[in-house]
Each structure stands twice: as structure tokens, then as C-alpha cells.
C-alpha positions in Angstrom: -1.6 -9.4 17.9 -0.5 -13.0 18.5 -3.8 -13.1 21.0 -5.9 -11.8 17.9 -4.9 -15.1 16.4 -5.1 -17.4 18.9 -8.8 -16.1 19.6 -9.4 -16.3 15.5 -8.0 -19.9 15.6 -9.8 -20.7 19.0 -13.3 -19.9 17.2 -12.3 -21.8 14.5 -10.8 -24.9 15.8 -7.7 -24.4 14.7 -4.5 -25.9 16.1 -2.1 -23.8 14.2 -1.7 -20.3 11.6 1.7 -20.6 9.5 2.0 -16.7 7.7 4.2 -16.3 4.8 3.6 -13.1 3.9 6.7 -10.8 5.0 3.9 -7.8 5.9 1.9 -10.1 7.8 5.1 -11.4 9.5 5.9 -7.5 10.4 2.9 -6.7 11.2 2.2 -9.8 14.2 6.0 -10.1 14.9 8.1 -6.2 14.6 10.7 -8.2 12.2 12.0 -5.6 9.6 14.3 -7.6 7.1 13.4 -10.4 4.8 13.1 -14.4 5.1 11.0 -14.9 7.2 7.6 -17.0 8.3 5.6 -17.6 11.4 3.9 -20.4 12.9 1.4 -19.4 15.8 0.5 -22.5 17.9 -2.4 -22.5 20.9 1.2 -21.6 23.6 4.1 -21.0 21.3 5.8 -18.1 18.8 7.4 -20.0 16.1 9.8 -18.0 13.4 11.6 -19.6 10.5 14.4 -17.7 8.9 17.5 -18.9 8.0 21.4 -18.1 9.3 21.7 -14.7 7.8 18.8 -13.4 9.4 18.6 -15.2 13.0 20.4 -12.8 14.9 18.3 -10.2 14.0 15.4 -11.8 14.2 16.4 -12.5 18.2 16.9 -8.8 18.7 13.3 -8.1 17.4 11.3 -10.9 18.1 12.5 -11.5 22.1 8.8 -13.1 22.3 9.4 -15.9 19.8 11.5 -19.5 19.3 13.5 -18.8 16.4 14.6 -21.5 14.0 17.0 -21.9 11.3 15.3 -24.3 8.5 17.9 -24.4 6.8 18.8 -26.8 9.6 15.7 -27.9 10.8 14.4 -29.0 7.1 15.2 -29.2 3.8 12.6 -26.4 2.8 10.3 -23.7 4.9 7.5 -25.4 4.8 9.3 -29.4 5.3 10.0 -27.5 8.6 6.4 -26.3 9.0 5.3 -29.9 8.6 7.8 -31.5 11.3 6.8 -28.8 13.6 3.2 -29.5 13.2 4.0 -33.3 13.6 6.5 -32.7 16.9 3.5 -30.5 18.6 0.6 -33.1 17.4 -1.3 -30.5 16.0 -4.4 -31.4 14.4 -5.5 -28.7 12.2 -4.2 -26.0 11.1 -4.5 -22.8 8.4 -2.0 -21.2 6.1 -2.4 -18.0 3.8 -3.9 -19.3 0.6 -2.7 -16.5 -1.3 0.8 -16.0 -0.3 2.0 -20.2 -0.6 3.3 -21.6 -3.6 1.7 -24.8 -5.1 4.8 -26.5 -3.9 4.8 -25.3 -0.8 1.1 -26.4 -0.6 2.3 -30.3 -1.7 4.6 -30.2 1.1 2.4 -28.7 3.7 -0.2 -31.3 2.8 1.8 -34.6 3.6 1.6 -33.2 7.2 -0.2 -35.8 9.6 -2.9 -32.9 10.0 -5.7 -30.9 8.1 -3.9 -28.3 6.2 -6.8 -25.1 5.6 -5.9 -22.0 3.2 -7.6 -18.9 4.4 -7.5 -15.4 2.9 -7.8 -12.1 4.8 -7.6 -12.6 7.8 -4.7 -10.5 9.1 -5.1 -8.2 6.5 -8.8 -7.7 8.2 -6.9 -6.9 11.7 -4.0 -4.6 9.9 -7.3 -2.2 7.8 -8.1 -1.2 11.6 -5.2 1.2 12.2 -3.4 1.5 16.0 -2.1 5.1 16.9 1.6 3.8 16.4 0.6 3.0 12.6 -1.5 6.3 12.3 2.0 8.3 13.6 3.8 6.5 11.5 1.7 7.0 8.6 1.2 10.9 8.9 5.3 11.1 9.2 5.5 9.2 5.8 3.2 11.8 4.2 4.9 14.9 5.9 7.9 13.2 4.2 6.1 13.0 1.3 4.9 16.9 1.1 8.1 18.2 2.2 9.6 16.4 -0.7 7.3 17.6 -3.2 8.4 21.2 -2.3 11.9 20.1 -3.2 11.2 18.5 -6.4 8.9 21.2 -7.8 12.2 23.5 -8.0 13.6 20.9 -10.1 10.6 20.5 -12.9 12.1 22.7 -15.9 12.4 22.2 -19.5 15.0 20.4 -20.4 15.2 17.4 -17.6 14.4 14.4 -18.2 11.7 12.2 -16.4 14.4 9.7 -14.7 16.7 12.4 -13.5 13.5 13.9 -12.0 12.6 10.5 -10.7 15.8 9.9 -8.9 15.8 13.3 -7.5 12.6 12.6 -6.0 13.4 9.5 -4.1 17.0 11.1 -3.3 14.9 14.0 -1.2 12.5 11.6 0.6 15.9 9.6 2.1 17.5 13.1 3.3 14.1 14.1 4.4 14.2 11.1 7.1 12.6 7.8 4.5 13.8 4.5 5.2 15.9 4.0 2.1 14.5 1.1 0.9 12.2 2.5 -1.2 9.5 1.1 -3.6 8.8 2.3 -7.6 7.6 5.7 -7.6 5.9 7.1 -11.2 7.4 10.3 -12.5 6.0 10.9 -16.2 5.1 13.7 -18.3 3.2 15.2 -21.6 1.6 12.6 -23.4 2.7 10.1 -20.9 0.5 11.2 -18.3 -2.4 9.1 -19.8 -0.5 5.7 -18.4 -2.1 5.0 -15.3 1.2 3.0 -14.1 3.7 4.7 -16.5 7.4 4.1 -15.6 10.2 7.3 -16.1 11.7 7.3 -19.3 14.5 9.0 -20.9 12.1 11.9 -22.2 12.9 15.4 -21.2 10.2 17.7 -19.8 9.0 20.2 -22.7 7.2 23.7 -22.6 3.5 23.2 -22.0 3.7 19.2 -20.8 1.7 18.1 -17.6 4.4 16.2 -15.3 2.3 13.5 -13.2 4.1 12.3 -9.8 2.7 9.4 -8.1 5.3 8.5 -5.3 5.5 7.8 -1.5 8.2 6.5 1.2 8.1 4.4 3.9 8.6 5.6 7.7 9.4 2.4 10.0 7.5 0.3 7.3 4.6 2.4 6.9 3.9 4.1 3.5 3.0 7.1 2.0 1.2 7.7 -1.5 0.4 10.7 -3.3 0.1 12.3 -6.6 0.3 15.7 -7.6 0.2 17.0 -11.3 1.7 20.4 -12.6 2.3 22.1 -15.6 5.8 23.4 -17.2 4.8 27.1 -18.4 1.2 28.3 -19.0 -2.0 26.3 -18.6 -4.1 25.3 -22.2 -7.4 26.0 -21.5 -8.3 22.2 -21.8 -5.8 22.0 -19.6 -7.4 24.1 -16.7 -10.8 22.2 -17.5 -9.5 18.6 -17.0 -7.6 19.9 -14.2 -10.5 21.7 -12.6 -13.0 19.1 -13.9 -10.0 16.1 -11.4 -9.9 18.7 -8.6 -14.1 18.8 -8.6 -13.8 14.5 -8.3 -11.4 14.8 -5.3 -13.8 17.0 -3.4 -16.7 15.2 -3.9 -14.8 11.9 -3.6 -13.7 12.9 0.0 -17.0 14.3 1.4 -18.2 10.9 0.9 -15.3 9.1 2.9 -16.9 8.7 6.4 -17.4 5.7 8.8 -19.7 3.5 7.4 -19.7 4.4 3.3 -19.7 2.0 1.3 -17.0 1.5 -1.1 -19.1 2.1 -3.9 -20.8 5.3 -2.3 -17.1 6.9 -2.7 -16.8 5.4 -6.4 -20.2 7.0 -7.0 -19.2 10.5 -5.7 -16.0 10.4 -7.6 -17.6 10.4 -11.0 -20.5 13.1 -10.1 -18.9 15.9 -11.7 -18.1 13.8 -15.0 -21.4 11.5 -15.7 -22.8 13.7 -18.4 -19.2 15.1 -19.8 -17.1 13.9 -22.2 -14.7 13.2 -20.3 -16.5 10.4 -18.4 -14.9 8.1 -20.7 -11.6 8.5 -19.5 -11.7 8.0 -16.1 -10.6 4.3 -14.3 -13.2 2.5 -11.7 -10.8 2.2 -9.0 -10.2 5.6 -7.0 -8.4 4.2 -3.8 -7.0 1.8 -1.7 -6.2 1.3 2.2 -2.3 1.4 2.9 -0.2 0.6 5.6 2.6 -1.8 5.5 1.4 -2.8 2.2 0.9 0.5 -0.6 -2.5 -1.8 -2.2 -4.8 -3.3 1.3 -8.1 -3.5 2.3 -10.3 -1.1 1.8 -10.6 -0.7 -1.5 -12.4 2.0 -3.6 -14.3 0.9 -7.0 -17.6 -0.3 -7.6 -16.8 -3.6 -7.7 -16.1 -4.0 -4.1 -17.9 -4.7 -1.0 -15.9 -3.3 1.5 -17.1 -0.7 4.0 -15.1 2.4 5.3 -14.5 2.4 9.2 -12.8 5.2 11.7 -9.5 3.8 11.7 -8.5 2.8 8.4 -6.1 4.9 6.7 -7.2 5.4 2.6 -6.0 6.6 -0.4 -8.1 9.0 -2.8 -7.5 8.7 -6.2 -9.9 9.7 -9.3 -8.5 10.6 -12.1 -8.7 11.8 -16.0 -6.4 9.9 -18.5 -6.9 11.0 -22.3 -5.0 8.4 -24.6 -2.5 10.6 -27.0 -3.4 14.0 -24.8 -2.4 12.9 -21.0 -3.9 12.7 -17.8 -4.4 14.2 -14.2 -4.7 12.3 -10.9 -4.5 13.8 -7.6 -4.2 11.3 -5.2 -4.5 12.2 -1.4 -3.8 10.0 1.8 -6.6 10.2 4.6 -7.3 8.9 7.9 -11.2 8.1 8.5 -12.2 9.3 12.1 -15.1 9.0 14.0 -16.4 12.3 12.8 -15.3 11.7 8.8 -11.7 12.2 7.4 -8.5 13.9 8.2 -6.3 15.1 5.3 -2.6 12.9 6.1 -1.2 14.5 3.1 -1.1 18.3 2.2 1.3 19.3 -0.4 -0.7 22.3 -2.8 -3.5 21.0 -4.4 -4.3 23.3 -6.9 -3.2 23.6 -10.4 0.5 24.5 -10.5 2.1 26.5 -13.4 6.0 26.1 -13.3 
């Protein structure tokens, strides 16, 4: 990955890339705990941390010159700046989106042209490696086998948060790293919040119980969504239900190399345009994911990106009523050469607890 760089900053005359984001750091470096930044020079490895990291960071990262800048400089990027002065590097580019203003002020006084750029590793990590596929599909086989615990658990009575906990409990004994990030476990009315956190509110007879949740395996995540019902179906139930499951299908015929982001958007509303229901639904119906649970590609009409064999997507249309609830399915595919692969396969269809 380092040779990506160096060929990115080669065609642009660049000197230098200093990377702050901690995915990004992963991503070029294998580092798998926190504090940390890179600076890639034209022959060197460069990575800041500081003393409570840089023994790890040796074990990991046997390919770069690690340095506490705690030591070195008063702040990470006073370090970056005598770095780029000790080297005489001329130019060189930081991620806009991931440095403070004051890191910016800093960065600037170097005796050098400091760029922002945005994108560009995130660019390199949309393009999946086999490693990153394997570790993808193992998250979402995590993911699936923990949805067959947790639906033995659903039942009158429990509250969201107890179900919540219970969830992210079986995805550590089912082989998770246990760090893991905010899953959504809500139910009845509730379902209609798109990002709804678990409350205290016990599940009741007759409530849709929305799970949006994933894990991470080595770093990579997982993210699905699965929606049942506690007791018997309304029949406006079954119609949404049927009406989201419709939306999937069409949404994931569309995902092949070379649709356009707005193809899939466009597929994903087919079997709504002329219902009532069209209303209700929300523009943005996936996202890559990798190290990161939100990267490039992204699905809405709004966006210009392309789908390619390779990136690993979610699928995620959805129906959310305010005051009745909602259902989202959410599904986590690899594109291939010939069109899609299915990472995660927990039921689909409507279950009735």
C-alpha cells in the first residue's frame, strides 16, 4: 500500500502524505490500537504514537521508524513539521478532512507547501483485497449466527436494552473482536427512527423489533438489519413488510459492476413510486464498508459514485411511518465480476415470534 502512495505522490509532485485518520493508518500500516499517524516520504515509513503505544506499534509495523512525539515535539503535527524540515521536503499533502484547524496552523508554519486532499486512500480501500473480502464474509457469518441467537430472546416483556446487550454479548462468544461499535435494537413505534438508540421500553404483543447491528472481525465490519414481529402480523404489517422485501430485490438486481449509484437508488423505490408509502422512504439505501461501517460507495441519488467488482456494499431501503414504525432490511454484498454475492444470510422473510 505504501507503493500506492508513493506512485499517487510521484504523479503529483508530492514530497510527503501525513494520514491521521486511524482507518487509514490500519489500512496502509496493520496497526490495530489507537494514537497513531503516518508520514510517507519518497524512501521512508514514518509513525507517530506516543509511549503507551510504541511497543506495539514495533511488533506490527516492523516496516516503519516509529517515533514518540511526545518526545520528539510538543504536539503530532509540531513533530510532522520538524520531520518535514529535517528531510527538506518541499511539498507535501495531509487529509483535509481528518486535521483539526489547529493542527492545520501548525502544519502550515512548515518551511514547505502544506496541500489537504480528500479521498484518496479511501479511493484505494473501496477496491477490496481477498484478505478484506475473508474478513468481511467472517463478520457477517458472525453476524447471522448471532441473529439465530437473539431471535430466541425477542418476547414480550424484554426490554430493548437487555435485548441490545444480548446481542452484542453473542457476537463476542461467536468469535467478534470485542470492541464493538453502537448497534440499533428498537421496537413498535420506534421503528420509524432511522438511527433510534435502545431504550428502557419493553417489547409488547404485536410490536415490530428492528435490529440494525454488525461486529468487527480483525477490523473489518459487518452490518445488517432484520425486522420481525412479536405475535401475529397486522395486515398493514405484511404489506409494508412485503412492499420493503419487493425494494431489496429490485435494489440488488441492480448492483452490478458498473451501476451507477443512482441506478440502485432508482431500483430501490420501483415498487413504491405510485404508493403511499413512497413518502416514507429515506434517499440513501447503502454504503461501502470495510474498516470504516460508512465508505465509498455510496447509494442515494445524490451521489456520483460508480459500483465496481470488488467493493463490498451495503443494501438498505427502507419504510419508516412516523407514529406507526418502520422496516429496513439491510443486506451486506460483495460485487463480482458477474454481479453480487449475498455476504450476509440470516432469514429474510417476515418473521412472526
Amino acid at each position: 500500500m505504501e507503493q500506492k502512495i508513493r506512485e499517487y505522490m510521484k504523479a503529483n509532485h508530492i514530497g510527503g502524505f501525513f494520514v491521521a485518520n486511524l482507518q487509514n493508518v490500519r489500512y496502509i500500516s496493520n496497526y490495530t490500537s489507537d494514537d497513531a499517524y503516518l508520514l510517507i516520504t519518497e524512501k521512508e515509513n514514518y509513525f507517530l504514537t506516543d509511549p503507551r503505544y510504541a511497543e506495539q506499534a514495533a511488533l506490527e509495523c516492523p516496516k516503519y521508524k516509529i517515533i514518540n512525539w511526545r518526545e520528539k515535539g510538543k504536539t503530532v503535527a509540531e513533530t510532522i513539521k520538524l520531520l518535514i524540515e529535517e528531510l527538506n521536503i518541499k511539498s507535501f499533502c495531509f487529509e483535509g478532512d481528518f486535521v483539526s484547524y489547529n493542527m492545520y496552523a501548525q502544519l502550515r508554519n512548515a518551511k514547505a507547501e502544506a496541500m489537504p486532499v480528500s479521498g484518496v486512500i479511501e479511493g484505494f480501500r473501496s477496491i477490496k483485497s481477498e484478505m478484506e473480502i475473508e474478513c468481511l464474509r467472517a463478520a457477517c457469518q458472525i453476524a447471522d449466527r448471532a441473529f439465530e441467537r437473539i431471535i430466541k430472546d425477542i418476547k414480550v416483556g424484554i426490554t430493548e436494552k437487555e435485548l441490545a446487550s444480548k446481542l452484542s454479548h453473542y457476537m463476542v462468544i461467536e468469535g467478534a473482536d470485542t470492541k464493538p461499535y453502537g448497534n440499533i435494537l428498537i421496537s413498535g413505534k420506534r421503528t420509524s427512527l432511522l438511527h433510534g438508540i435502545p431504550s428502557s421500553k419493553s417489547i409488547e404483543y404485536g410490536d415490530f423489533v428492528l435490529m440494525d447491528y454488525g461486529c468487527g472481525y480483525k477490523g473489518y465490519l459487518s452490518d445488517m438489519t432484520r425486522t420481525v414481529v412479536v405475535g401475529k402480523a397486522t395486515p398493514e404489517q405484511k404489506k409494508v413488510y412485503s412492499l420493503e422485501m419487493k425494494m431489496s430485490e429490485d435494489s440488488k438486481k441492480a448492483m452490478v459492476p458498473g451501476a451507477s449509484a443512482k441506478d440502485v437508488y432508482e431500483a430501490s423505490i420501483k415498487a413504491i413510486k405510485d404508493t403511499e408509502y413512497y413518502q416514507y422512504h429515506y434517499n440513501g439505501v447503502g454504503h461501502g464498508i470495510g474498516l470504516f461501517v460508512h465508505e465509498t460507495p455510496f447509494l442515494s441519488p445524490r451521489s456520483d459514485d460508480v459500483l465496481a467488482s470488488g467493493n463490498v456494499v451495503t443494501i438498505e431501503p427502507g419504510i419508516y411511518i412516523p407514529d406507526w414504525g418502520g422496516v429496513r432490511i439491510e443486506d451486506q454484498m460483495l460485487i463480482t465480476d458477474n454481479g453480487n454475492e449475498h455476504l450476509t444470510n440470516a432469514v429474510r422473510e417476515l418473521i412472526e415470534l
